[in-house]
N, C-alpha and C positions, 0 to 999 in steps of 0.2 A: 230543323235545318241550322246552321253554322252562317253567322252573318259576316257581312265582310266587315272587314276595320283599315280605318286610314293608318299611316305613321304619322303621330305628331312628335315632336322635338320636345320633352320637357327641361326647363333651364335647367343646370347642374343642383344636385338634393343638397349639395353640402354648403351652396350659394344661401336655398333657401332654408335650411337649418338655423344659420349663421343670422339671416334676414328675419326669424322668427322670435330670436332670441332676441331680439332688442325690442318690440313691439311691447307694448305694455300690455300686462295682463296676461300674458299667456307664459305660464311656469313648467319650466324643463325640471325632470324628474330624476335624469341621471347628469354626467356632463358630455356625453355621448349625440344626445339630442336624437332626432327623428332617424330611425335604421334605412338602408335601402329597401327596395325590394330583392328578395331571392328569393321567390319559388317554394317560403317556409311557412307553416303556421305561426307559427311564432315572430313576431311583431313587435318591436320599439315604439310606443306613440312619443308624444312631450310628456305625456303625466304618467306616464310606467309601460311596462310589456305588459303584452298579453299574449295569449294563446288561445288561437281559435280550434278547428278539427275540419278534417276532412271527409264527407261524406259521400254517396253514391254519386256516379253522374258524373264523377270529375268537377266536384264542385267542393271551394274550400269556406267556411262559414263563421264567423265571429262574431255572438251574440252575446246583448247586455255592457254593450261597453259605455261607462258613462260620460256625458258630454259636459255636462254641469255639475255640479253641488246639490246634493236632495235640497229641494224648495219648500223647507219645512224649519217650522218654528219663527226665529225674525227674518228666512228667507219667504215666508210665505208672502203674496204678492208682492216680488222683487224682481225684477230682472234676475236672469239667470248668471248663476256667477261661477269662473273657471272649475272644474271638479278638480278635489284635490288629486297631486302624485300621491301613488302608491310605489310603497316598496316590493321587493317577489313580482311574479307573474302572477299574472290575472287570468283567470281561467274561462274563458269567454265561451264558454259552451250551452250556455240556458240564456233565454230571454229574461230581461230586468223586466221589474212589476208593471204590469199594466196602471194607468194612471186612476185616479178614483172614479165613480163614474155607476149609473146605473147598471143591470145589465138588465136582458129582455121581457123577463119574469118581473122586475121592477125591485131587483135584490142589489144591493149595493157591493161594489170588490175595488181591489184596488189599493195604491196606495198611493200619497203624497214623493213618496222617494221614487220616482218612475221616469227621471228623464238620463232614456238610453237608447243607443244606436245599435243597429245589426248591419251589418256586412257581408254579401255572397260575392264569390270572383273564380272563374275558371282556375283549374287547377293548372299554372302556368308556369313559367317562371316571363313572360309576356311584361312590361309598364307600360304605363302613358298609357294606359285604357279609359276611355270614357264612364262618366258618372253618371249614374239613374240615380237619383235623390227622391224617395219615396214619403208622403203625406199622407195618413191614412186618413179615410171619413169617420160620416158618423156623427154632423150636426155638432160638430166642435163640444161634444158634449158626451160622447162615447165613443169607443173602437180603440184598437192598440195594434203596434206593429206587429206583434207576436201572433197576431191573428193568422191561422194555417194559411190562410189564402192568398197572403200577401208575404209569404216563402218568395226567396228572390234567386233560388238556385234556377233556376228553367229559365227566366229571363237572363239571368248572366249569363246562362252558358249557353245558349241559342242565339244572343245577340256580342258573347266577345266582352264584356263590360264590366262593370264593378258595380253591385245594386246598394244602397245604403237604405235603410226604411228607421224610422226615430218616433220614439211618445212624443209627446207634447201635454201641457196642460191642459185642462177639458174642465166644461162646465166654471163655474163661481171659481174654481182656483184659476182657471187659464185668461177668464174674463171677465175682469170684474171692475168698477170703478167706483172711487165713494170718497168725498172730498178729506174725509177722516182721517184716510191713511196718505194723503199726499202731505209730506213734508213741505213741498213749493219752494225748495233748495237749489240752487244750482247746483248741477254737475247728478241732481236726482230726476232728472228729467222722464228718465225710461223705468223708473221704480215708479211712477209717478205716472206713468201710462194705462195703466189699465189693459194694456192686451199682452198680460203675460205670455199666453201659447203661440204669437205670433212673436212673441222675443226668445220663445224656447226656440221656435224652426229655425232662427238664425242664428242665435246660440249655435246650433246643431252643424248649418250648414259653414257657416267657422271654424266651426272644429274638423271637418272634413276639409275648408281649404288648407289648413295649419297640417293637416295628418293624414291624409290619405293618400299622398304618395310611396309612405310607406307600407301600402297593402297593393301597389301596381296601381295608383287610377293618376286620373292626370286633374290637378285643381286648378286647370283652367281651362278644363271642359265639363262642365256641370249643367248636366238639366234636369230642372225640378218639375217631379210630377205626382198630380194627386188626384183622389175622386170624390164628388162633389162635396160637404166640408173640407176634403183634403184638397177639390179646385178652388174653393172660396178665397182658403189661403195661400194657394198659387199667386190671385188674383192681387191679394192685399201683399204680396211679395213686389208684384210690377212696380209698385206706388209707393211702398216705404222706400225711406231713404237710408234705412236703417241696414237695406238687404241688398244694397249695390254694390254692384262688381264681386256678388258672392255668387251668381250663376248665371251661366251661357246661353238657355234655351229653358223653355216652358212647355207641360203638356196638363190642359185643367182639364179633366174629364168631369162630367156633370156634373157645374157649378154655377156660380152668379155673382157676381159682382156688389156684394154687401158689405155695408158696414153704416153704422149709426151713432148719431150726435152723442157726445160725451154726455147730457143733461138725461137724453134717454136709459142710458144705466144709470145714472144718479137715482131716478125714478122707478128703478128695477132695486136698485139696492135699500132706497128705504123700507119699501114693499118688502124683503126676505129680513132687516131688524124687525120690521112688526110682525112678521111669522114667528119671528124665533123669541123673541119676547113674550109674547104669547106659550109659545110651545116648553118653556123652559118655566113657567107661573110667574114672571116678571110682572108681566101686565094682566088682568083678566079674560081680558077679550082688545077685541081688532082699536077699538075708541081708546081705550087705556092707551095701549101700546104705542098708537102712535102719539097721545101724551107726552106719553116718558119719553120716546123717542127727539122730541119735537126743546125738552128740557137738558137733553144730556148732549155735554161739550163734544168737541173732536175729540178730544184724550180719550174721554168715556167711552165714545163709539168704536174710536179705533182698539180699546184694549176687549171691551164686549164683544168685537168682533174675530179677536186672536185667540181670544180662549177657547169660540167655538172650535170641537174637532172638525173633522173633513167633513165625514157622514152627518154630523149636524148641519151642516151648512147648504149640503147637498138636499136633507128631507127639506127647506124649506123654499125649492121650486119644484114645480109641477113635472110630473116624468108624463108626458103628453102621448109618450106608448113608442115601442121598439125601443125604448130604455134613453133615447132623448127628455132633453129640458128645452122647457121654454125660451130662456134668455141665454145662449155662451152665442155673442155675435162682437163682432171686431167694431172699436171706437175710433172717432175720428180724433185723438187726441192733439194732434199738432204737430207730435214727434216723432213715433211710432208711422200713424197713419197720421193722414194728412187734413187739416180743416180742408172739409166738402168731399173727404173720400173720394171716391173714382169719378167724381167731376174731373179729376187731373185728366182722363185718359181724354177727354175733349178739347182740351189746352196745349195736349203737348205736355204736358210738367209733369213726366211720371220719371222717376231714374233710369228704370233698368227694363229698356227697350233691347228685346233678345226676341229670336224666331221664336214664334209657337204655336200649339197647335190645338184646338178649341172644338170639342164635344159635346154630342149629349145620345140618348138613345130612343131609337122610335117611341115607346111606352114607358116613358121613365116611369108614370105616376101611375102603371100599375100597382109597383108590391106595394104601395102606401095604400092603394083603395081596395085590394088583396087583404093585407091584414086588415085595414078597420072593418071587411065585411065579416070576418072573424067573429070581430068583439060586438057587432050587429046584424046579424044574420038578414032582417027582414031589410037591411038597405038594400041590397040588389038581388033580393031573391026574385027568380024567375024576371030577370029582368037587363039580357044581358047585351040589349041594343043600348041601353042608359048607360051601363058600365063600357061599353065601346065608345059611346058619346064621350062623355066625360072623362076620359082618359086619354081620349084624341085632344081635344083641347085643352085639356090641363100641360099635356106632355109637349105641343106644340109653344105655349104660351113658354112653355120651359124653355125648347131652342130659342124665342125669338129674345128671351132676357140674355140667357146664358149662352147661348154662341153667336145667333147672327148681330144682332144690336152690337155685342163688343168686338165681334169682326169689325165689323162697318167704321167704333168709332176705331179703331186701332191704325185702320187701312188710311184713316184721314190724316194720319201722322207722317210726313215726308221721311223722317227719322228714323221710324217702324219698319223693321225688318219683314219678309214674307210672315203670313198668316193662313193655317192650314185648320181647316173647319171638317171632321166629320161627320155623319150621322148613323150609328149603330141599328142595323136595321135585325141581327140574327133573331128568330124566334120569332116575329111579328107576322099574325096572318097573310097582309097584303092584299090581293087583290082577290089571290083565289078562296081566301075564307079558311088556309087551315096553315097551321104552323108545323117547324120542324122539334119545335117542341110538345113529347105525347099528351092526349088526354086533356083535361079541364087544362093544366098550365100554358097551354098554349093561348087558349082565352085569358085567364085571371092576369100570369104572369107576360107570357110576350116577351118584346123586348123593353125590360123595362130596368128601372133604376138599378147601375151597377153589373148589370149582365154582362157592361163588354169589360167587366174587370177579368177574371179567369180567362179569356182570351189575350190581354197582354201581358199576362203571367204566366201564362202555360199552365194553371191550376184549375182543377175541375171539381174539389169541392167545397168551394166559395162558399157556397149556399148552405152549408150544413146541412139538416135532413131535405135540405130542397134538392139538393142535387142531384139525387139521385133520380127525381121526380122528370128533371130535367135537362138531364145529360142522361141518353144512354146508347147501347151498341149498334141504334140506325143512323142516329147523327152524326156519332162521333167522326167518320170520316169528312163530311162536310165541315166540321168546326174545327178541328185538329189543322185542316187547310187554309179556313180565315185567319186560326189564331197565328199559324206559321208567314200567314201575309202579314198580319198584322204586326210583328214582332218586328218584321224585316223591315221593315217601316220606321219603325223607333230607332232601328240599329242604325242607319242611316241620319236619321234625322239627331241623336246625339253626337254623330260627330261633324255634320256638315250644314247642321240649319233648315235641309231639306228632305224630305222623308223620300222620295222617290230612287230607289239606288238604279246606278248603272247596270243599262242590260242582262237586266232583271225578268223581263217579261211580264212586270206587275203593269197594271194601269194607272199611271202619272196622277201622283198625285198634286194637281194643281193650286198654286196659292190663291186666296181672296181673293176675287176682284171686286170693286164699290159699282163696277160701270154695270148696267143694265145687261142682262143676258150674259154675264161674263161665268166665267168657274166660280161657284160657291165654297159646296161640300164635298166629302166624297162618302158615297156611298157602301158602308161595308156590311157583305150580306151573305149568305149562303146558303144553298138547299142543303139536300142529304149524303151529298158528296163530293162537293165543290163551293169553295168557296166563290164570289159574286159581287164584283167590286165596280161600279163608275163614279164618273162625276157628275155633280148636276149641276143647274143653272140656276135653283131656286132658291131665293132669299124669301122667308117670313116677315110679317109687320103683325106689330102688335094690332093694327086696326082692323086687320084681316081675321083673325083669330076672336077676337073680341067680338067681332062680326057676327058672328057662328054660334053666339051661347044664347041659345034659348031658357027661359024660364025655368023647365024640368032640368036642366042640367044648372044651371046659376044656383036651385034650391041646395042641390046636394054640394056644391063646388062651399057655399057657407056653411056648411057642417064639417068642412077640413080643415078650419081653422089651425089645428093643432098638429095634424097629421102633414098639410100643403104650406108651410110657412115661408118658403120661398115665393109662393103664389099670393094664397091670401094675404100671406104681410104685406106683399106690395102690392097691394089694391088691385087685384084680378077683378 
């Protein structure tokens, strides 16, 4: 379906050219500056043209365009810095590298030069389109925008919009801190932070308020949205002060509100020198190593730790399975993020109070307990009341961190725009015991982590060889109708704050309320032909949940240490 769009008024381009050109930092390529829109592939940024292409659908697409400077050599943990101008056009037709990073096999790709933006937009000559700003997952530690599934033709041209999807840094390059490398200079404050991949997203979304008038979008309608890593850093967006007045609206699909004390990566970072001291015959063993560790200056550390390549740096954290690391988590640096982290969001002292709207899906913690049964067969064989147990409480404990708790504190904010809370229900047995997903994945998988991604993309295969397992020609009419709600939803809620469009025939979706028995979430659901949408009244507590874990489920819930780090790290 074809969503509606408002008319918004953007100020005259040649005001904001002129306005861009004095700001520090940001270098014009020709003297020409940022072009209009016209209806072409071909595009004037500030640091050179480019040339995108047009493909099926009525959909025009520019991939790999860079946002920064490759973050390699003495840019490696720095703040991201302007990409150079180029001269000629830039042929924007292929996705830039994926960033370094496990993949699922436990094989390492990637490169350090990977910070780049894609672009989809109806084929128009249309401006002043609103901005989807896309955060991909993946445990701040893997995933890339390039990824097929997170293709942004189907949502732009179904909701009218301009979709931008960007890398970011992952893993030890994106997050890393270690008193070594801070200079403790003024004016190095954000070299000096430690959460480089949440200074790429802003990097990113910078460059799109600087440039994206000239592809049709309008840079003062932006909302940012991601799935869970990619909500995490939604999250740490609300609260820097670093990312205000750089976007309008928010959507965190299954995420949490994390980030931890600067000391605790200090204590992650000497732990990966004595890996790699160790692993390179520095030291003998683990005693030595942290010796020599324990003798050698900042100079020392910091240059032993430049020499390492990417891949080195990488083998010495743990790939804890599906191609994540143990430690890429957001610090509270002071500047970046803020001493005490999303304490703000209880104060009041968070900057950038924008509508938004806050998920998670009936069985997220399916495919995590899916694949470890995998790699241990006899954990849930013939035992698939345990695996229903503990998936209901794990996945619930998930809503009460990641959406209700941060409704609640959101909604305590007089300041705080409406708050819109889903809960993704497609796939999930429910009451009658069988899903509209066939065969075993209707048990194992459900509605679980990441499911309601391909419904607000219009893409069906997400899943890679899963997909097929679990999309096919009895559902798809029911799904193709949720995801077409769904979508309708978004298109509304980018340009007006509120996802319910006018005389729609959809059912309203209602903001938060704190007060007893009021609108929570909305329910989005669907049999085999029909999508299935209300609202509810039900709010989660952690006491309530917590309630419910018996012993047999508690034993296996401590075996996921590695796999539930949202859960088990914080003390489930």
């Amino acid at each position: 379906m074809v969503c509606k769009r408002a008319s918004i008024v953007l100020l005259p381009l040649l005001f904001i050219a002129l306005l861009l050109s004095t700001i520090g930092g940001c270098q014009q390529s020709t003297e020409e500056g940022l072009s209009d829109w016209a209806g072409s592939t071909k595009v004037r940024t500030l640091y050179g043209r480019v040339e995108g292409e047009t493909s099926g659908d009525e959909v025009m697409a520019w991939k790999g365009i860079p946002y920064a400077k490759a973050p390699e050599d003495d840019l490696r943990w720095k703040a991201p810095r302007d990409p150079d101008p180029w001269k000629g056009t830039l042929k924007a037709d292929d996705f830039g590298s994926e960033c370094i990073q496990y993949d699922y096999l436990g094989n390492m790709k990637g490169s350090e030069d990977c910070l780049y933006l894609n672009i989809w937009r109806p084929e128009s000559d249309k401006d002043d389109l609103p901005v989807y700003f896309w955060i991909h997952g993946g445990g701040n530690s893997m995933g890339a925008a390039s990824e097929e599934g997170y293709d942004g033709a189907n949502l732009a041209t179904n909701c009218d919009m301009v979709v931008v999807s960007v890398n970011y840094r992952l893993g030890p390059l994106g997050w890393f801190t270690c008193e070594a490398l801070r200079s403790g200079e003024d004016g190095a404050e954000l070299d000096d932070s430690g959460n480089y991949g949440t200074l790429d997203i802003i990097k990113a979304l910078t460059w799109v308020k600087e440039n994206i008038a000239a592809f049709g979008g309008d840079p003062g309608m932006v909302t940012v949205a991601g799935e869970s890593a990619g909500a995490i850093n939604i999250f740490s967006l609300l609260i820097s002060p670093e990312a205000e007045g750089l976007f309008h609206g928010a959507i965190a699909q299954s995420g949490m509100p994390i980030a931890l004390p600067v000391e605790t990566g200090e204590e992650s970072t000497r732990e990966v020198i004595v890996k790699l001291l160790v692993a390179d015959k520095t030291a003998p063993d683990k005693a030595a190593a942290q010796t020599r560790l324990s003798q050698m200056s900042n100079e020392e550390v910091s240059a032993y730790l430049r020499s390492k390549t990417a891949n080195q740096l990488l083998a010495a954290y743990e790939n804890t399975g599906l191609g994540m690391i143990s430690f890429p988590f957001i610090f509270e640096d002071g500047t970046v993020i803020p001493e005490g982290g999303f304490d703000v969001l209880e104060t009041g002292e968070y900057p950038s109070k924008v509508p938004i709207i806050i998920g998670s899906n009936k069985e997220e913690t399916k495919i995590f307990l899916y694949m470890a049964s995998l790699f241990s067969e006899d954990l849930f064989e013939n035992k698939d009341a345990l695996y229903q147990k503990v998936a209901s409480v794990t996945s619930d404990l998930w809503k009460v961190r990641g959406v209700d708790e941060m409704a609640r504190k959101l909604r305590t904010q007089a300041d705080q725009p409406a708050v819109y809370a889903y809960q993704f229900l497609w796939g999930a047995a429910g009451g009658s015991g069988t899903s509209v997903i066939p065969g075993e994945y209707g048990l194992k998988l459900g509605a679980c982590h990441a499911m309601d991604v391909p419904f607000f993309f219009g893409n069906w295969d997400f899943f890679d060889v899963l997909s097929g397992a679990v999309f096919n020609d009895q559902n798809q009419p029911g799904r193709e109708d949720l995801s077409s709600d769904m979508q309708a939803y978004v298109a509304q809620f980018v340009r007006t704050g509120d996802p319910s469009p006018d005389e729609s025939g959809l059912v309203e979706w209602q903001p938060w309320s704190n007060d007893a028995g009021g609108p929570k979430c909305i329910l989005l659901n669907a049999d085999l032909n029909t999508a299935s949408i209300a609202m509810s009244t039900v709010e989660l507590t952690e006491t309530d949940v917590t309630a419910s874990i018996d012993a047999e489920v508690r034993q296996v819930i401590d075996s996921f240490s590695g796999l539930l780090p949202f859960l088990v790290g914080e003390g489930l």
